[in-house]
Structures are given as C-alpha cells and as structure tokens.
C-alpha positions as CSV (number, residue, x, y, z in Angstrom):
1,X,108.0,-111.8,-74.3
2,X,108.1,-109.7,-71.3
3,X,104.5,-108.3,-72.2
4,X,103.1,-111.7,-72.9
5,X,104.6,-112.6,-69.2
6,X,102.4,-109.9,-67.7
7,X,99.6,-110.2,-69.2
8,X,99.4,-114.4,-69.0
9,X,99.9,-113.2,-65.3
10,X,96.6,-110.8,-65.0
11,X,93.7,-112.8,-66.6
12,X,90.7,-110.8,-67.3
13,X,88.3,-111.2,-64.7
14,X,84.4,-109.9,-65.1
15,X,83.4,-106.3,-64.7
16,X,80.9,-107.8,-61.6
17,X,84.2,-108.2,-59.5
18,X,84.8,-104.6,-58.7
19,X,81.4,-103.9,-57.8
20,X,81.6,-104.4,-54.1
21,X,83.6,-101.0,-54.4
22,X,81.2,-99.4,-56.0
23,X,79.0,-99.9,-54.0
24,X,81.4,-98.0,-51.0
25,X,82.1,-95.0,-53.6
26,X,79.3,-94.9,-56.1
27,X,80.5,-91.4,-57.1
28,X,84.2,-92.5,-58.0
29,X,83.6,-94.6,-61.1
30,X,85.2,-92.8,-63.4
31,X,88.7,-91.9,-62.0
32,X,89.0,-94.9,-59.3
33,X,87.0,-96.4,-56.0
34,X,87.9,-95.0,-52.6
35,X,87.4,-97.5,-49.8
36,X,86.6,-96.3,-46.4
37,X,89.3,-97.8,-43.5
38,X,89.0,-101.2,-43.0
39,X,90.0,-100.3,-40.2
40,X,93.0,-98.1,-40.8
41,X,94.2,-96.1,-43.7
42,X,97.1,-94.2,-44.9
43,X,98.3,-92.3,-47.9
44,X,101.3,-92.8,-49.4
45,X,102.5,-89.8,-51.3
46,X,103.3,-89.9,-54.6
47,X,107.6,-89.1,-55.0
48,X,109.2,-85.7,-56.6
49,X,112.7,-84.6,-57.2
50,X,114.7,-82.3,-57.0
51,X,118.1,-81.2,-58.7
52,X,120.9,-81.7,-56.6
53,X,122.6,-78.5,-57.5
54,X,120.2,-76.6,-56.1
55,X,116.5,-74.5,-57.2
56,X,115.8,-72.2,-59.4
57,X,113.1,-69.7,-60.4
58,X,112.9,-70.6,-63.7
59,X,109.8,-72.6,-64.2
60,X,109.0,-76.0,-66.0
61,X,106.7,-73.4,-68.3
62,X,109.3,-71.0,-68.7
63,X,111.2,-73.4,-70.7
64,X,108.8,-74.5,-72.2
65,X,107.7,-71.3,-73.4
66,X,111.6,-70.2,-74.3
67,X,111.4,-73.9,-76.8
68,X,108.5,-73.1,-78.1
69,X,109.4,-70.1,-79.3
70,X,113.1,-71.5,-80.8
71,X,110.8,-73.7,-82.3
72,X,111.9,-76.7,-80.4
73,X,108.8,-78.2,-79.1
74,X,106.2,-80.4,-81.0
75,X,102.1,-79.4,-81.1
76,X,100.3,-80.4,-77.7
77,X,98.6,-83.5,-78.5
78,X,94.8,-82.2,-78.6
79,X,93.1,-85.6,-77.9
80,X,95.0,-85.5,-74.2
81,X,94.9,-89.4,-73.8
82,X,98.1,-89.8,-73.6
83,X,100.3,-89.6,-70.4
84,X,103.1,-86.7,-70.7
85,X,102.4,-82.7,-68.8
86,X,99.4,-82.1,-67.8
87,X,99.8,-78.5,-68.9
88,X,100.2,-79.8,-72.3
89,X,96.8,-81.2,-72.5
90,X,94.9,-78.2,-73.1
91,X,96.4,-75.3,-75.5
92,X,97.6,-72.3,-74.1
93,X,97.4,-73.6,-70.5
94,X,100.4,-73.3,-68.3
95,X,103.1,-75.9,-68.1
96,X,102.8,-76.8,-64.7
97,X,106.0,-80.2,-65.1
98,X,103.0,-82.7,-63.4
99,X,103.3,-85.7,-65.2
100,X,100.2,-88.1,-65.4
101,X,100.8,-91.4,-65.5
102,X,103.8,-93.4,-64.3
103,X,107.1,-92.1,-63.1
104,X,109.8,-92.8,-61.3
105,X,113.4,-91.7,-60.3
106,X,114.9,-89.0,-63.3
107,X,118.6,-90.3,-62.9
108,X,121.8,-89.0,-62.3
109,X,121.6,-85.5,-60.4
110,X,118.6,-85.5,-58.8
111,X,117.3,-86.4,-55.5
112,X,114.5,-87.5,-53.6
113,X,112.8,-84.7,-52.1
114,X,110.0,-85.4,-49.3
115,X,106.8,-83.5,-49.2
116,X,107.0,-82.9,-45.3
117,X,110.8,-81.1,-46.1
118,X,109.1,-79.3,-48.5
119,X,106.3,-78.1,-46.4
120,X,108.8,-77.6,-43.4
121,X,110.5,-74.6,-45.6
122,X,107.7,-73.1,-46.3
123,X,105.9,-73.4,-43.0
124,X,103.1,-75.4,-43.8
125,X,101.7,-79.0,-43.7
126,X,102.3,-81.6,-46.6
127,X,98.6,-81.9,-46.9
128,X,96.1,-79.1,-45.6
129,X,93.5,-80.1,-43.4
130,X,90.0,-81.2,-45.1
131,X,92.3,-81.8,-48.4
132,X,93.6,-84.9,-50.8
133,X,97.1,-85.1,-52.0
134,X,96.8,-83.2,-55.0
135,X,97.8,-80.0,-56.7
136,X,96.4,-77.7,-53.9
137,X,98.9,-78.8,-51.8
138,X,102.8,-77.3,-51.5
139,X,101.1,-74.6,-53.4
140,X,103.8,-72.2,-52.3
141,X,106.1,-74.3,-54.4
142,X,104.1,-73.6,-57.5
143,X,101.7,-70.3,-56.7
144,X,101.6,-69.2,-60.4
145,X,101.0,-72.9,-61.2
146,X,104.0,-74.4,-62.6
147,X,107.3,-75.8,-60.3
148,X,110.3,-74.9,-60.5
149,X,112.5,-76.3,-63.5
150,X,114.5,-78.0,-60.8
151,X,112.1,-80.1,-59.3
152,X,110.2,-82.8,-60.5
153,X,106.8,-82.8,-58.7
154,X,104.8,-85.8,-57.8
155,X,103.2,-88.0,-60.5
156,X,99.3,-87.5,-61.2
157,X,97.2,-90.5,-60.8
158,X,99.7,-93.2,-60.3
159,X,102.4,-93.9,-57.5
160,X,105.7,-93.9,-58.9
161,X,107.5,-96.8,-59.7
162,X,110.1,-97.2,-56.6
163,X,106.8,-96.8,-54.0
164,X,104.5,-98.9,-56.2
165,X,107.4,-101.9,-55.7
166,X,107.9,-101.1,-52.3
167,X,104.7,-101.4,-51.5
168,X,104.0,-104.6,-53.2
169,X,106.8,-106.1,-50.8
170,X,105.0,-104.7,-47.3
171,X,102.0,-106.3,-48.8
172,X,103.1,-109.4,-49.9
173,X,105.0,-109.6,-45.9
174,X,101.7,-108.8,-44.8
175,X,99.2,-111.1,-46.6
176,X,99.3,-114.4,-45.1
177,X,99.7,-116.7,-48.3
178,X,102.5,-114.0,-49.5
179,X,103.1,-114.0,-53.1
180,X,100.2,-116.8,-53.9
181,X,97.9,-114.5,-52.4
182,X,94.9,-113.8,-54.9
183,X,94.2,-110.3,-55.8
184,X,92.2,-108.5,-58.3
185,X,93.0,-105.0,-60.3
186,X,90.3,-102.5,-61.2
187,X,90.9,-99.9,-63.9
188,X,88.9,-96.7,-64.2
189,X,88.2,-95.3,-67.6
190,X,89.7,-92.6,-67.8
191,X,93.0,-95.3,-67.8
192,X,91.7,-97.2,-70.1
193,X,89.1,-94.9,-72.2
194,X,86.5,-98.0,-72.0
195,X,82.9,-96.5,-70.6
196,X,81.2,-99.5,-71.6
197,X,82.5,-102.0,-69.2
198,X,84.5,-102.2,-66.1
199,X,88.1,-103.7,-66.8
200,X,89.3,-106.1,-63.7
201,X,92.4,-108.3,-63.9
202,X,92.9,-111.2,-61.6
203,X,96.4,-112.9,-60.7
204,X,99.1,-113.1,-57.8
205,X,100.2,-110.5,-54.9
206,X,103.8,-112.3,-56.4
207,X,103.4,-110.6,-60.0
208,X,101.5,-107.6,-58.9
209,X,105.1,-105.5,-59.0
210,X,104.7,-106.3,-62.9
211,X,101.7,-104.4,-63.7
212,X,103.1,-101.3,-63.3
213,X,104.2,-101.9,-66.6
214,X,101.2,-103.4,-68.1
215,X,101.1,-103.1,-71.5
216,X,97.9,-102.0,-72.1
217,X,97.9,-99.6,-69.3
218,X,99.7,-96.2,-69.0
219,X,99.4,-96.1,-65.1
220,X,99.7,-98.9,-62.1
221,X,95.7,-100.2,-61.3
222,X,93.1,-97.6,-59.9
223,X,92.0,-100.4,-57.6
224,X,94.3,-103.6,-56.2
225,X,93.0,-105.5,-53.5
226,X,93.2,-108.9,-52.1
227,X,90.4,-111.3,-52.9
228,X,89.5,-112.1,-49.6
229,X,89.0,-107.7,-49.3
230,X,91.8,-107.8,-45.9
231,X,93.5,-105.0,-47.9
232,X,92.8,-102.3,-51.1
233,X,95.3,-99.8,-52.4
234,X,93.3,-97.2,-54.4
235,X,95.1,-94.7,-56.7
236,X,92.7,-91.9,-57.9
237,X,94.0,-90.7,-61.2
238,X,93.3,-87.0,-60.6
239,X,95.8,-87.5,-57.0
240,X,99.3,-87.5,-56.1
241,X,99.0,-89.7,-53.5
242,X,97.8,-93.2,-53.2
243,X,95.1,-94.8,-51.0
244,X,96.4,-98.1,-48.7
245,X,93.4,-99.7,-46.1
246,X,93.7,-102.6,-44.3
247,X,94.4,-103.4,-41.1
248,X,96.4,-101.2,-38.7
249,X,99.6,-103.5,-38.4
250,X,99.7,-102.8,-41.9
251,X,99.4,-99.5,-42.1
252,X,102.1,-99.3,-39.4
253,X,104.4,-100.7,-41.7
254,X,103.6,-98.5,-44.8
255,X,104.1,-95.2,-42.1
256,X,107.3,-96.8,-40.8
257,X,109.0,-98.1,-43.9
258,X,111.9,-95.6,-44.7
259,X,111.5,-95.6,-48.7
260,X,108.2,-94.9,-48.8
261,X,106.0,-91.3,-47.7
262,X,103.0,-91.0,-46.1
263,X,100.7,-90.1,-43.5
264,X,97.2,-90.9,-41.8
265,X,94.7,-87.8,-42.8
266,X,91.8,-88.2,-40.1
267,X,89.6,-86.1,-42.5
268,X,89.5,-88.7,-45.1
269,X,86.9,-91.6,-45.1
C-alpha cells in the first residue's frame, strides 16, 4: 500500500519536461543535469560515519578479502546495476566501502562524522579547489582506495536519507505555496537503465520526502525542481554531494541548518 501511495503521488509526466535542463547541461544527460546558480548555489555533502569506538587500519577491503577467502562472501554481481559497493562492481577491483545508491544512518555505535572534521585532521579542505564532492576528495582517508573498516564514507550518487528529508523541510519553508507547491523529478539512466526516454515524475513539494523510497528507483531523483524553476536540487550519481540553486535566502538556510553539511564552491557553475 505504501508503494502504491508513492507512486499515485508522482504521476508520470513527459520526457519534454526536463528539457529546459538540458538545455543548461547538454553534456550531463546521462548521470544527472547540473544547473548553473539561479543566483546562488550550495552543496550539500553527502553523510559518513564513523564507529564510535574509535578507527582502525583495517580496511573495508581487507575484510572483505579475509571473507572471501573463509568463503563467506557471495560472487560480485557482474551486471553492476544494482546499488551495493562500488568496489564490488568490477572483479578484482578494490573494495573501497562507497555505497551507490541510498543510505542513511548504520545504527547503534556509530556517529555522524563531518567532512570539514575530517579534513581538519588531516590538514586539508573538505573539497579541493577546481573539484566536485567525490572520491578525490578526503583522499588521505582512503590513499590506497578503500576507508577504513570504521567508517562509513559518503553515499555515491544520492544524498542520504536524514539530509534528503531535511532538505525537503527548508524547501518546503521556503517555497511560497509550501507543501502544495508543484515540482517535477528527473531521473538519469543510469538510475533507471532507460536510454530511450527521459523519465520525469510530477507531484507535491508535501510528498517529495517519499520518493526517496520510490519503488522503482534505487536512489532519491537526479533532478527535483519546482515548476515555476525558483529552485533545483541536482544529485549527480557519480558524486557525493548534492547540487541545491535557488535563491540566496535559500541557500542561507541550507549553510545554516545544523543537520545538514555543506558549503558554497566558487569554482562550480
């Protein structure tokens, strides 16, 4: 019932309706659109973890390698469309603990661990200058590739479940009609594994929390903006951090709220 709730929500809308973005990112098709500022922007970073009891050296591929040789591991799914490790989607390669797809809090034990305390440790920024949030950031906290077994690095391609609802709520205080405000939700293929034609929902900023768990979807939208374009949250599935434009009192908000991370990079469009 809950599924048919969600998706009676988020009517399929035509392909045409994402085009506007395309036209502002024509090379982006594939893994998401990203909209310049209009007239701000921020990124919100995508959340990690990290064991309260403390780090350790051994890595999320060292386990692995120590159950796969008990014999305690099934075979890497060779087709990759599922979301799970990314280190699992290619033979061989090295478990890096990067999930892609959605997240959210592990449980009991762990913590939230902010990029920027990260980064402070090791005496760097969260995000290098002339870089997206992705995996050549922190690389001091995974230099062979794979994080420490007692961290849970950020989500790849999708905000994590606690943001993605927070967010909704600064949008929805935000958007002048609040939760009847109409929004629409763009897809990329490489979500949805249709090349053929673009996949748009429409529906209400009020149920947008819901399709984090669409059904038919392994991640929250690529794209999510409001119809009248005031606003568009753009999630690149090959990032760990998550596009928000709009305008600055906005953006303000995002920056100031204390659940959520992120930061303006100048260097972006």
């Amino acid at each position: 019932m809950e599924n048919a709730d969600i998706e009676g929500a988020w009517a399929r809308a035509p392909g045409e309706a994402a085009h506007w973005l395309h036209e502002l990112d024509p090379d982006h098709c594939y893994s998401g659109f990203e909209p310049p500022r209009r007239p701000d922007a921020a990124w919100l970073l995508h959340a990690m973890y990290a064991w309260e009891d403390g780090l350790v050296t051994t890595t999320h591929d060292d386990v692995h390698q120590s159950m796969t040789a008990a014999g305690l591991t099934e075979a890497a799914d060779a087709a990759g469309e599922q979301p799970g490790d990314v280190g699992d989607l290619l033979e061989g390669a090295i478990v890096t603990g990067t999930e892609l797809g959605r997240s959210g809090h592990p449980g009991a034990g762990w913590r939230r661990l902010r990029w920027r305390e990260l980064a402070r440790g090791f005496g760097e920024p969260a995000v290098p200058e002339g870089e997206l949030p992705g995996s050549r950031c922190l690389r001091q906290a995974h230099p062979a590739g794979s994080w420490s077994a007692a961290i849970q690095p950020p989500a790849e391609g999708c905000l994590d479940r606690e943001s993605w609802y927070r967010l909704i709520g600064v949008l929805l205080r935000h958007s002048p009609a609040g939760a009847a405000t109409r929004c629409l939700a763009y897809y990329c293929p490489l979500v949805t594994a249709d090349w053929d034609t673009e996949t748009v929902l429409a529906g209400r900023l009020g149920d947008a929390d819901r399709l984090y768990d669409h059904p038919s979807m392994s991640s929250c939208p690529s794209d999510l903006w409001a119809a009248d374009r005031s606003w568009v949250v753009y999630c690149d599935w090959d990032l760990w951090g998550t596009k928000v434009v709009g305008p600055t009192a906005l953006i303000d908000a995002l920056l100031d709220d204390p659940d959520l991370e992120g930061l303006r990079l100048p260097w972006t469009r």
